[in-house]
N, C-alpha and C positions, 0 to 999 in steps of 0.2 A: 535325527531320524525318528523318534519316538511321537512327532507330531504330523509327520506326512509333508505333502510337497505344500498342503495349503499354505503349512506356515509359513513358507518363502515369503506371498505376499504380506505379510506384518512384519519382518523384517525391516529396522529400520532404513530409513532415504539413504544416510551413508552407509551402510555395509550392502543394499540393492545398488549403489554405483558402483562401490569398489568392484561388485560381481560382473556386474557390464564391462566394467572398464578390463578386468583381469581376462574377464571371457572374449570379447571384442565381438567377430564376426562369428564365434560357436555357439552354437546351441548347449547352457548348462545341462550337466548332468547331476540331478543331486540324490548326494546319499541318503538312502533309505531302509527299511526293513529287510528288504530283501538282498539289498547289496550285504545286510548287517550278519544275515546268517547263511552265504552263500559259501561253502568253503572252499573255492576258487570264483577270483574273476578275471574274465575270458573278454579282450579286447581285439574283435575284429579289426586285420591291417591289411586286408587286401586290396582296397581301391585308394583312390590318391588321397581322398576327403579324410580319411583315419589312419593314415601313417603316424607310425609312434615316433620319429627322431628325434628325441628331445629329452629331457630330464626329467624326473618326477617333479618337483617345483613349476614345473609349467603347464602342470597336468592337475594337480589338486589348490584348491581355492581352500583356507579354513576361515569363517567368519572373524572369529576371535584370533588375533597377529600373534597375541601368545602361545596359544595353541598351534601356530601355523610354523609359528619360529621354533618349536620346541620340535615338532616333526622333520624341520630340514636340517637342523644340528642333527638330531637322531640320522636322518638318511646321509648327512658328510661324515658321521663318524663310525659308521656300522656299515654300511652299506660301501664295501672298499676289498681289495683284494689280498688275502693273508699277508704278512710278513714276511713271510716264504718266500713271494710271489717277488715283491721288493727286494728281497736280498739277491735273489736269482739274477733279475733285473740289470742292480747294479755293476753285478761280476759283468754280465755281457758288456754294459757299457763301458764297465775298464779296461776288457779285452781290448772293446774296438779303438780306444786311446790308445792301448801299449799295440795295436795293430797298425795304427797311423802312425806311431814315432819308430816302430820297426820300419815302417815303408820311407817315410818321409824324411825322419828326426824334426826333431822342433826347428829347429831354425829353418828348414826350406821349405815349412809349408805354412802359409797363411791360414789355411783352410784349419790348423790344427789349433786354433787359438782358447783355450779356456778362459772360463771364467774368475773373479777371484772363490768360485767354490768349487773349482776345478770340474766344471761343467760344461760339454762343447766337445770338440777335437774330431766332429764328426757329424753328418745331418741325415734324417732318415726318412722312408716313404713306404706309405703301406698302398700298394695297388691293387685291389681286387679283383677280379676278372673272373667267378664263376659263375657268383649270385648275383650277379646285374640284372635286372629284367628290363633293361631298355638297350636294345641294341646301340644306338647314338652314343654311349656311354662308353663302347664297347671298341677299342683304337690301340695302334700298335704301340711300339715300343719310342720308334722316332716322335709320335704324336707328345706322349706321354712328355719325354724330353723336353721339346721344343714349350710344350705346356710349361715347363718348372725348371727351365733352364737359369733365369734370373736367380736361382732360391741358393746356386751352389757355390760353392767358391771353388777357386782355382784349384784342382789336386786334393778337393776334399774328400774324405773317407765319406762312400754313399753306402745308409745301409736300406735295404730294399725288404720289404714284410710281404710274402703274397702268396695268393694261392695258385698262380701261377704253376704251371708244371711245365711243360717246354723249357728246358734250360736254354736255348736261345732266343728263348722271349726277348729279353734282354741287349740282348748283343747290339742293338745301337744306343744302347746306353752304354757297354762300354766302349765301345769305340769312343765317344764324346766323352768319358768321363773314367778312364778308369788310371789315371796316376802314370808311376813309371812301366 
């Protein structure tokens, strides 16, 4: 940034490919002075062209690979939910294990099968439903189903994440899927 966007063009042939190639169909955005001393930056997401969905690695280019690989070990090791957040985590999903062998016991339900890290016993779905903004997106409970019916096994323990508020949202799901 200390040279301006000229420099871009003296940039060598390989590191102006890698940029193409990394950028594709976007128009770069390259860091500068004023990104340098801006103390927030504000990325406009309201039209389809700059939707963020996607990771920071797909978002910043660094010319130099050392530098670029030092930044995404930095953002996979820092950039992560407390301890806390995992231990919590965990307790629920051993609940929902000792929730499926109270219902089921091991032996009569396939669906309950772990891993050798004792991983499994149960499959889950997060279905949004308030901050859609495309109505097309926006289907019932049977929809839903029939959409992700292949993903379940028999008498599996289903756990459901949502903002959902209608407690009978649901209710053709369990009909199709709720055990004994």
């Amino acid at each position: 940034f200390l040279y301006g966007d000229d420099y871009i063009s003296k940039l060598s042939e390989d590191v102006q490919s890698r940029i193409k190639t990394f950028c594709n169909k976007r128009i770069p955005v390259y860091y500068n002075q004023a990104m340098h001393h801006a103390p927030v930056w504000h990325f406009e997401t309201m039209d389809l062209k700059t939707r963020l969905l996607t990771h920071t690695y797909a978002l910043l280019f660094f010319t130099d690979p050392m530098i670029g690989n030092f930044y995404k070990r930095f953002a996979r090791d820092y950039f992560r939910y407390h301890d806390e957040v995992y231990c919590a985590a965990g307790k629920m999903i051993l609940a929902m294990q000792y929730e499926n062998d109270v219902l089921f016991g091991d032996t009569n339900n396939p669906g309950a099968d772990l891993d050798r890290e004792l991983v499994g016993g149960y499959s889950s779905l997060h279905v949004r439903r308030g901050d859609l903004q495309f109505p097309e997106v926006k289907f019932d409970s049977a929809t839903w189903y029939e959409n992700t019916k292949e993903l379940w096994k028999p008498n599996e323990l289903l756990y459901i994440a949502t903002d959902e508020k209608n407690s009978t949202y649901f209710d053709d799901f369990r009909r199709q899927h709720s055990g004994p």
